[in-house]
N, C-alpha and C positions, 0 to 999 in steps of 0.2 A: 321553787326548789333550787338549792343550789348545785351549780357545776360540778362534775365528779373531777379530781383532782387528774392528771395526764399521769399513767404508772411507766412504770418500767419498760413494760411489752408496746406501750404506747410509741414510747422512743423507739423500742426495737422497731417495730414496726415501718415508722416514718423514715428511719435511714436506711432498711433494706430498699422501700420504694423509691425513695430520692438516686439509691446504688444503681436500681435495675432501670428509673429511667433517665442516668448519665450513660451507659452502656447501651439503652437504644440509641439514645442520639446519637454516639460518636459510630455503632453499626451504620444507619442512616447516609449519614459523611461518606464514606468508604463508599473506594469503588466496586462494585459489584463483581463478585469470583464468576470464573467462569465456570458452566454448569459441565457436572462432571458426563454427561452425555456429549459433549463437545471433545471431549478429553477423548472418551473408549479406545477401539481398536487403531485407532489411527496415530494416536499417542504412543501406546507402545510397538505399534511396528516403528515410529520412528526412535524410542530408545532400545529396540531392537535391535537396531543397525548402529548404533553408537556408542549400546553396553551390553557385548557379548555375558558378561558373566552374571548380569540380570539384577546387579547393587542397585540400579538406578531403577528399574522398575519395580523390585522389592519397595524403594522409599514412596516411588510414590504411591506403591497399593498399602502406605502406612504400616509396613511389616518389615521386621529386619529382613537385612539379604542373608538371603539362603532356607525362607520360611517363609510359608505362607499358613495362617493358622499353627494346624498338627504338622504339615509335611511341607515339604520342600517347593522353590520356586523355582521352576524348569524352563530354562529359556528356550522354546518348541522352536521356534524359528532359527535357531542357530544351529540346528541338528537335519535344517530338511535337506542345506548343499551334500553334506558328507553323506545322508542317506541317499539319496541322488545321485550320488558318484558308484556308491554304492551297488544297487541295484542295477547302475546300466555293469557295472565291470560283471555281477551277477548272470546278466540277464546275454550278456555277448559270449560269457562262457556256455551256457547254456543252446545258445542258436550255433557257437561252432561244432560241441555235440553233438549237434540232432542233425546238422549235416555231415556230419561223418560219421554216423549211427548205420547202420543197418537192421535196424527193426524199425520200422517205419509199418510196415505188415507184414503180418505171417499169419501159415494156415499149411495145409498140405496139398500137395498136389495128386494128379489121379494116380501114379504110383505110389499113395500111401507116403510120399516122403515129407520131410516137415522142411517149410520153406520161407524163409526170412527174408523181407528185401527191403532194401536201403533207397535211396534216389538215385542212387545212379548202377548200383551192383547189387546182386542176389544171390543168397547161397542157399543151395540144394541140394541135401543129406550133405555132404562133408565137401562140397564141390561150389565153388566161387566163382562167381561171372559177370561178365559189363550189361545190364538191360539192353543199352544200345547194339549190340554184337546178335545176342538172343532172343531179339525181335524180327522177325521176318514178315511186311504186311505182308504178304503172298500167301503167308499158309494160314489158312484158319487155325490151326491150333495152336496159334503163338498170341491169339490174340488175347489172352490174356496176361502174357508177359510184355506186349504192346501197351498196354491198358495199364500196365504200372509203371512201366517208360515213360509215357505221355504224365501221368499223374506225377510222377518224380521229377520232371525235367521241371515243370511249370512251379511245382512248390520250391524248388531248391532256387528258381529264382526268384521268385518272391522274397526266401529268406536270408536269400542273401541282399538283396536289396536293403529290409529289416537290420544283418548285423551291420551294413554302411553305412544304416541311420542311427545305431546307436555307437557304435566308435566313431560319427562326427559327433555327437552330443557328448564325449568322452574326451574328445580335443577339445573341444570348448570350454568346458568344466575345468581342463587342466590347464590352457590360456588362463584362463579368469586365474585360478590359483598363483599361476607363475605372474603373472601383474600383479597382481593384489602385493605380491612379494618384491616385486620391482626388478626383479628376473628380465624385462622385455623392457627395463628403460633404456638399454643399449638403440635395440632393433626400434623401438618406436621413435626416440632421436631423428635415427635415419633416415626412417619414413619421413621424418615433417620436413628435414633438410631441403628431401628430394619432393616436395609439397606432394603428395600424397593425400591426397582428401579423405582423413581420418571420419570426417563426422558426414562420409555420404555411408560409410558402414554401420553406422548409429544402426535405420531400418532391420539391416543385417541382425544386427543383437538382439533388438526386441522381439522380433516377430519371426526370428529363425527357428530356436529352439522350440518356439512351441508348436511348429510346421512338424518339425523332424522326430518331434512325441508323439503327434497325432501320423504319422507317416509310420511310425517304429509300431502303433496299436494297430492299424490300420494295414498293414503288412501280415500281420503276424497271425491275422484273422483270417486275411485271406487264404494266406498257408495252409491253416488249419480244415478252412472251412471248402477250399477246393481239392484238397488231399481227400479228404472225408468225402468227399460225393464226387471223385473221379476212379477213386481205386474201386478196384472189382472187388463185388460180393465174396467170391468165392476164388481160390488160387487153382482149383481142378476136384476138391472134394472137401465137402464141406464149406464153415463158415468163413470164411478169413476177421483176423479181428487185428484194430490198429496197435501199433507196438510202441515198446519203451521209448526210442527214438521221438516219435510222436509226442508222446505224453509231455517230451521234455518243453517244445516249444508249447505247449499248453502249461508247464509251470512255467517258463518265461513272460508267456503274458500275464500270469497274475502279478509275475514280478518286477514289468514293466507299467499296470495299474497303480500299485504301488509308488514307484517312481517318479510317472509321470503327475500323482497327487502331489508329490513329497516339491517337485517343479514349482506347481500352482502355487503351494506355500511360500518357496522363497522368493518367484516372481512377484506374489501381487497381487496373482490372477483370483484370489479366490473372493468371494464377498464379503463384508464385516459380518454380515450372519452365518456364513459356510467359515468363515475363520476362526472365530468364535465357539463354535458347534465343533471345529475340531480341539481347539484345542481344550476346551473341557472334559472330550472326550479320551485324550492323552493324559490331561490331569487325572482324570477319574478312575483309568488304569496304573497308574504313577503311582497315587493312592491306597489301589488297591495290590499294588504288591511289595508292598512296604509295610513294617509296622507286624507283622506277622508274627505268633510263638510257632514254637518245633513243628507240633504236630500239624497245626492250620498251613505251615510252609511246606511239608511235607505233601501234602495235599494237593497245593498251589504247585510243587513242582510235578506231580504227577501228571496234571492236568493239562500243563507245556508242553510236557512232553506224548502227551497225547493230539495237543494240537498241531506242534511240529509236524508230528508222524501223518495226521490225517494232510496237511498240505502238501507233506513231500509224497504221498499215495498217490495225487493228480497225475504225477509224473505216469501212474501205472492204468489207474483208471478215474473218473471223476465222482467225488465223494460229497455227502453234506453234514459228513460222521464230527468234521470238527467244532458245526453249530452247537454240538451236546457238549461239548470243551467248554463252550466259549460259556455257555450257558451255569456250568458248572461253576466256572469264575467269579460268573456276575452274581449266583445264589453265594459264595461265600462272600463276597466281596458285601452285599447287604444283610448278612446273618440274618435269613431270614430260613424259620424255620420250614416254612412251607415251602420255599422255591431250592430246598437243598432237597425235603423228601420225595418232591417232586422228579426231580434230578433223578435220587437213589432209584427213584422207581423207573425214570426211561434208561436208566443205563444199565441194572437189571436184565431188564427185556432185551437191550442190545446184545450184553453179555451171551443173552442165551442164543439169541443166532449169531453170534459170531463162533460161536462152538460151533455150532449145525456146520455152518461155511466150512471150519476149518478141516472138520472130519472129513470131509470129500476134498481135500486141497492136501495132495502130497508133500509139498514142499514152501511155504510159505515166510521166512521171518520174520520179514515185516508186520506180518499180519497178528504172528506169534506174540511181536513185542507190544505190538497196539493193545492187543487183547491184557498183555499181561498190564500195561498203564492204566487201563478201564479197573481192572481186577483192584489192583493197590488201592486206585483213587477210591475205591466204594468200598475199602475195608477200612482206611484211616474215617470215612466220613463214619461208617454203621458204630468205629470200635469207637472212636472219640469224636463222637456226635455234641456233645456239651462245651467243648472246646471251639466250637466251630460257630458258635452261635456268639 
């Protein structure tokens, strides 16, 4: 038989293969990239620190700057110092507060009068007085205004120990700023002049701050938690129940957990897996409150402002009412039709005793406005349910 004659596709053929292997080989040649697990978290905390505005970490996740995919590239790490500054200025307003509060407890005494008292003074029916002056150990009957003397004195130093731990963490933050700015190239000059051994306070820096974070949580519990189980049960009749005062250094510590996270991020301190794990979890918030129409925003701001309300409640009593917020977010945020009806239905049932509550509470607004943000959120989700999906 004779040879079939070479066609056309024959040639095609043989010069695709000769193409594909000139392009092995000179692959082969080539130094070997480095693997992109070499690169990860480590890579961009250090263009972290070198491109606040995130062009450079945009290129190299091969997306233009200011995109990632659908949404935006958020440089997390350039936001944890300002939140950090943030939170302690937050959190020192709040512990000057709560020591010069006078509801720390109240209740009534055995005449029937209603009775407020602070850490260091108490007032009774319309009459104001130092604890220390109206405690007498010699008479039994003062030993209950004894008993909140002792409790006040011992918490009020606690917290103020607490606000000196966090106005030092508030000089430091505002050092750092003022150098970073060249503010302190006069004063550091002077220092080396007069040889001054800058780099024996290296230690200082590293390992201070995060001393004076766990001192500023570790304070602030104590406060809480030896106020709480020194003050008497009862002020002379009845229950005694802890007051607004109180409450507040209990929102200061959530607002100092916060803080001292926001530390961990811009120190360092946290793991490539815990760094990682947040900030996809910022991403996925980021995400999810963007990109919104009318009514789904409408919603989403209900929903804030529900959560808001349930955190700044802590200050009065401690709640878990914002987990059905948050919850609420996450079902819009995956349109999923089940984790919204789900929602409808536990907020529902809340709705209904928060009525109950409210009927027996004469005077309430807080509780008024929460209720009405619950109301809103579950009439945008029932009226424009198809929107939401």
């Amino acid at each position: 038989t004779s040879a079939r004659r070479p066609t056309t596709l024959h040639y095609m053929q043989d010069a695709a293969q000769t193409e594909i292997d000139d392009v092995v080989e000179v692959g082969l040649d080539r130094e070997p990239a480095d693997e992109p697990s070499k690169v990860g978290i480590a890579s961009l905390r250090a263009i972290d620190d070198e491109d606040p505005g995130g062009s450079d970490k945009a290129r190299l996740m091969g997306t233009p700057a200011g995109s990632v995919g659908e949404g935006l590239v958020v440089n997390w790490h350039s936001y944890a110092r300002p939140f950090e500054a943030g939170a302690l200025s937050l959190v020192a307003l709040l512990q000057l507060a709560a020591l010069g509060g006078g509801d720390w407890l109240h209740g009534t005494n055995r005449d029937a009068e209603p009775v407020f008292a602070g850490l260091r003074a108490a007032m009774v029916g319309n009459q104001t007085g130092r604890l220390d002056e109206a405690c007498q150990p010699s008479d039994p009957s003062d030993r209950v205004t004894c008993a909140v003397k002792a409790a006040g004195g011992v918490a009020a130093t606690l917290l103020t120990l607490a606000l000196v731990s966090s106005l030092l963490l508030l000089g430091r933050l505002a050092l750092e700023a003022m150098h970073s700015r060249g503010m302190l190239a006069v004063a550091v000059a002077k220092l080396k002049e007069q040889h001054v051994p800058l780099s024996s306070l290296a230690p200082v820096r590293s390992h201070g701050p995060p001393a004076a974070w766990a001192a500023l949580l570790l304070l602030q519990c104590l406060a809480l938690l030896q106020y709480a189980a020194s003050s008497p049960a009862s002020l002379g009749a009845g229950r005694a129940e802890l007051g607004f005062s109180y409450g507040l250094v209990r929102l200061a510590l959530i607002v100092s957990m916060l803080g001292s996270l926001a530390h961990a991020v811009s120190a360092g301190a946290l793991s490539d897996a815990g760094d990682e794990l947040l900030l996809e979890a910022l991403d996925a918030a980021q995400s999810g409150l963007t990109g919104l129409g009318k009514r789904p925003r409408l919603l989403q701001s209900a929903l804030l402002a529900w959560l808001v309300i349930e955190v700044l409640r802590w200050a009065v009593a401690v709640g878990w009412g914002g987990l059905l917020a948050l919850y609420g977010l996450a079902a819009q945020r995956l349109r999923s039709r089940l984790h919204l009806k789900l929602w409808a239905l536990a907020t529902s049932v809340c709705l209904l005793f928060d009525v109950l509550q409210l009927a027996s509470m004469p005077y309430a607004p807080l509780q008024w406005l929460l209720l009405l943000c619950k109301a809103v959120a579950l009439f945008l989700l029932l009226r424009f349910q198809e929107e939401h999906l």
